[in-house]
Each structure stands twice: as structure tokens, then as C-alpha cells.
MARSEVEX-539176 format. One line per 4 residues: number of its first residue (from 1); their letters; for each residue z, x, y of C-alpha. Coordinates in nm, 3 decimals, decimal comma. Example, Ala and Ser with C-alpha at 12.3 -4.5 7.8 and 13.67 -1.06 7.14 Angstrom:
1 = as = 0,780:1,230:-0,450 ~ 0,714:1,367:-0,106 .
This chain:
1 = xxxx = 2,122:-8,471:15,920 ~ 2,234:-8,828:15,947 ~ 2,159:-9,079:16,197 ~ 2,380:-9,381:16,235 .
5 = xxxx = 2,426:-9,666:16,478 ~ 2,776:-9,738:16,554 ~ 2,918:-10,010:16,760 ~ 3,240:-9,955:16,953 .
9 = xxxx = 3,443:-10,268:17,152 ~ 3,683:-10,115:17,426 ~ 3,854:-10,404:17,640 ~ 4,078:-10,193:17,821 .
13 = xxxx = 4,105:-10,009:18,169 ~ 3,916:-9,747:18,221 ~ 4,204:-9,431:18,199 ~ 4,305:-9,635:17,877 .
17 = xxxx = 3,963:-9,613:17,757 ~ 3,909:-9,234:17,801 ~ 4,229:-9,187:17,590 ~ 4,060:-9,387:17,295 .
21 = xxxx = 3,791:-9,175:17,329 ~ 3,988:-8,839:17,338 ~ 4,199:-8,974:17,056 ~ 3,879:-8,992:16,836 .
25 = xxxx = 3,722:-8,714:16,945 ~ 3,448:-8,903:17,099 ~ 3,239:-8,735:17,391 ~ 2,883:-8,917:17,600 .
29 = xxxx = 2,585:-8,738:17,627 ~ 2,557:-8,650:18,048 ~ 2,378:-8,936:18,175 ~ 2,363:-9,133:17,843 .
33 = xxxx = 2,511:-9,435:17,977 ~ 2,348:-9,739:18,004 ~ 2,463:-10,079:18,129 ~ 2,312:-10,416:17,888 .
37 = xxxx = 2,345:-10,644:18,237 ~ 2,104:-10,525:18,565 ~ 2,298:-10,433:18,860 ~ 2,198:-10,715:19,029 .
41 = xxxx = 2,380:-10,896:18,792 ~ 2,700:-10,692:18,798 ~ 2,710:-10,714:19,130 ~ 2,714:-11,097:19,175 .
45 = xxxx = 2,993:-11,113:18,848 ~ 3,219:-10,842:19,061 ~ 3,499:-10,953:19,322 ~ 3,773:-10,694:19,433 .
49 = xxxx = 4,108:-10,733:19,359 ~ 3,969:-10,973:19,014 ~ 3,892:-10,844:18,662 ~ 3,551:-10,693:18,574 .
53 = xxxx = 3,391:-10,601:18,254 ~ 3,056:-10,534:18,107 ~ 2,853:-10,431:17,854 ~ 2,685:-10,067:17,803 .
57 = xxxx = 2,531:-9,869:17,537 ~ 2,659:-9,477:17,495 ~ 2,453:-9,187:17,336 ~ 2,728:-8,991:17,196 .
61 = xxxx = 2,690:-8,617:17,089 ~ 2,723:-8,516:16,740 ~ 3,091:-8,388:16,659 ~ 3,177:-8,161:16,454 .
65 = xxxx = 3,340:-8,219:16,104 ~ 3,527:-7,986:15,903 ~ 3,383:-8,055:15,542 ~ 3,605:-7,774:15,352 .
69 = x = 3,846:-7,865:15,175 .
């Protein structure tokens, strides 16, 4: 088994983001998200109506590759 850290950059909406992640066959662990700012924080940067972005870290599960060939 091989363990890897892998670093992904989405800037895009959030229904645009779950098609990258479908597209690469990419699925989070159930609660395995994790924001890099405190909520405190996030909630002083947010204002309705304006963009919004942060950071987070994902635990992703283990796919499944097809190694015949």
C-alpha cells in the first residue's frame, strides 16, 4: 500500500467543483473536511451577495485502479 500527499487547487463554484471531482473519480471521506482558516475568521472575510473562498484540507478514500492490462 502507498501513501501519498496530494495537493489539489479548485477556484471554482461549488456545483463546478463537484464535477471536477466526479470527472476524476475523486470521493471525501464523511466528515474528512477540514477548513485551514477558524470560523471566526471565515466569518468576518464573508459578505452575501460578494465572493468567498477558503482554504481546506480533504481526506480522500482510496480509489480503485484497474492494473490489468
Amino acid at each position: 500500500m502507498f501513501k501519498f500527499n496530494c495537493q489539489l487547487r479548485v477556484d471554482l463554484p461549488g456545483d463546478e467543483t463537484q464535477k471536477v471531482f466526479d470527472k476524476e473519480n475523486l470521493n471525501v471521506k464523511d466528515n474528512k473536511v477540514n477548513t485551514i482558516q477558524k470560523a471566526e475568521e471565515l466569518k468576518k472575510l464573508f459578505s452575501p451577495g460578494n465572493a468567498f473562498g477558503f482554504n481546506a484540507v480533504l481526506e480522500l478514500e482510496e480509489t480503485k485502479t484497474d492494473t490489468s492490462s
